[in-house]
C-alpha positions in Angstrom: -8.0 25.0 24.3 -9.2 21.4 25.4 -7.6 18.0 23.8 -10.6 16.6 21.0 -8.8 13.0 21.9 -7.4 11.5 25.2 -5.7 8.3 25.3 -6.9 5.6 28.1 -5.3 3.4 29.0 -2.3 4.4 28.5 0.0 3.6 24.7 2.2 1.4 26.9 -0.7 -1.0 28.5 -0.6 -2.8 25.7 0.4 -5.0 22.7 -1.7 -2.9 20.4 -0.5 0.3 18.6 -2.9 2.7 18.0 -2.3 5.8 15.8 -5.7 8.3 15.2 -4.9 10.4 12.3 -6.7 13.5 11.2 -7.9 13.4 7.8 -10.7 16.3 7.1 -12.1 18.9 9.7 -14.9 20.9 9.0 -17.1 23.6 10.8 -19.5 20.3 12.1 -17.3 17.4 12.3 -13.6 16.1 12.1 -12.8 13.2 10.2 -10.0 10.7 11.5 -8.6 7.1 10.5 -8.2 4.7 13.5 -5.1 2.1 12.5 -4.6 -0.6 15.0 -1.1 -2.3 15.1 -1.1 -5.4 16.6 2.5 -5.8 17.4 2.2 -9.4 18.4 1.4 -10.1 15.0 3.5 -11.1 12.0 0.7 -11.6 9.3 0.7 -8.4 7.7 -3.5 -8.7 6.8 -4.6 -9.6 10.8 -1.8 -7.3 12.2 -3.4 -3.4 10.9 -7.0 -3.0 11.2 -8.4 0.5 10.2 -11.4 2.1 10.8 -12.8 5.5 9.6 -14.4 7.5 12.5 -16.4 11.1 12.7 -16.4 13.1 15.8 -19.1 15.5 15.4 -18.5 18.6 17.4 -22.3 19.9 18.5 -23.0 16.4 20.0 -19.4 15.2 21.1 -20.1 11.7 20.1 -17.9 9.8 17.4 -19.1 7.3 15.2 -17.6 4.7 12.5 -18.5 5.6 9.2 -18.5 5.0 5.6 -17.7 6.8 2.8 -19.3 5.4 -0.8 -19.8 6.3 -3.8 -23.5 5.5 -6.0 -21.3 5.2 -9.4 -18.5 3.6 -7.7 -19.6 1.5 -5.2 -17.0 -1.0 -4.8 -14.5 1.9 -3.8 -14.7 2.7 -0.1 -13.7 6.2 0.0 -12.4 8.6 2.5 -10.4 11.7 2.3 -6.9 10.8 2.5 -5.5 13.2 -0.2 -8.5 15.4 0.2 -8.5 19.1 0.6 -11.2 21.5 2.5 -12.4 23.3 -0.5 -15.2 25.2 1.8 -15.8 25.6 5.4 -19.1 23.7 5.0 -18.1 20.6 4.5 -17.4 20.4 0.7 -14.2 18.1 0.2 -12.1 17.4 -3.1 -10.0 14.5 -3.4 -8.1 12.2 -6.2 -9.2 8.9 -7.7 -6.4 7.1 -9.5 -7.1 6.1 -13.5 -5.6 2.6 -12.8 -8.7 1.9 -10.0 -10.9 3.1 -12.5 -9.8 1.2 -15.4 -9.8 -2.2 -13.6 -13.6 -1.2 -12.5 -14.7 -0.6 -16.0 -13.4 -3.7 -17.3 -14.8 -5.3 -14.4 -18.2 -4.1 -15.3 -18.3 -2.1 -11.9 -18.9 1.4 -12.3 -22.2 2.7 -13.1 -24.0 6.5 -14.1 -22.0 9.4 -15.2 -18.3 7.8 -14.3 -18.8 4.9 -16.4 -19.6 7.1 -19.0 -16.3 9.9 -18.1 -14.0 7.0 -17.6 -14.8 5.1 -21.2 -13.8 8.6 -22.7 -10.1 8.7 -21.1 -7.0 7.2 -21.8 -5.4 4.8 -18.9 -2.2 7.1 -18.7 -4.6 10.2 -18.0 -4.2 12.5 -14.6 -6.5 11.4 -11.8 -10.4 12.0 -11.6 -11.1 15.1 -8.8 -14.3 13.7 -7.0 -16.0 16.6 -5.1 -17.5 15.6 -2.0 -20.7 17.7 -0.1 -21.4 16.5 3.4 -25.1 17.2 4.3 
């Protein structure tokens, strides 16, 4: 076994917090939030800063990336209820019917979702978006 991440400097070095947390892992890659706590900070907005990272196992280099969505595209999305449905990278995960409804009355979603959500009722269960990572 060898670590996938290895803190330097060390957590105590500094003012800042840093917690990695893994959110999908597939065959290829591994999918993890970056959330910096400044603890210097009492503005709640400037003191957590998040980023979303993939480490891609064949190369060993990890990269910030971004998750969005063609009918959406005003919802950043990444996988934080998601669940592995497949080993090759095919990911389900939840979008809530309230961010939905504000969309549509905001005139923001687009394509096939505009045309699901208009169909439901606000109080219906959340949408499953399936996910396939090429």
């Amino acid at each position: 076994m060898s670590p996938l991440l290895l803190r330097e400097p060390s957590v105590h070095s500094s003012g800042l917090l840093t917690i990695m947390t893994s959110m999908l892992t597939t065959d290829k890659f591994s999918v993890l939030r970056k959330t910096v706590i400044d603890k210097t900070k009492t503005d709640f907005e400037t003191a957590f800063v998040s980023d979303t990272l993939i480490y891609d196992f064949n190369t060993g280099e990890t990269n910030k990336v971004t998750f969005v969505n063609d009918d959406f595209p005003l919802e950043n999305w990444f996988p934080v209820a998601g669940v592995q449905i497949h080993k090759k990278s095919v990911v389900a995960g939840l979008t809530q019917m309230f961010s939905l409804f504000n969309a549509l009355e905001a005139k923001q979603l687009k394509g096939e979702l505009e045309k699901l959500v208009a169909t439901l009722d606000e109080e219906d269960n959340p949408i499953v978006t399936i996910v396939k990572f090429k």
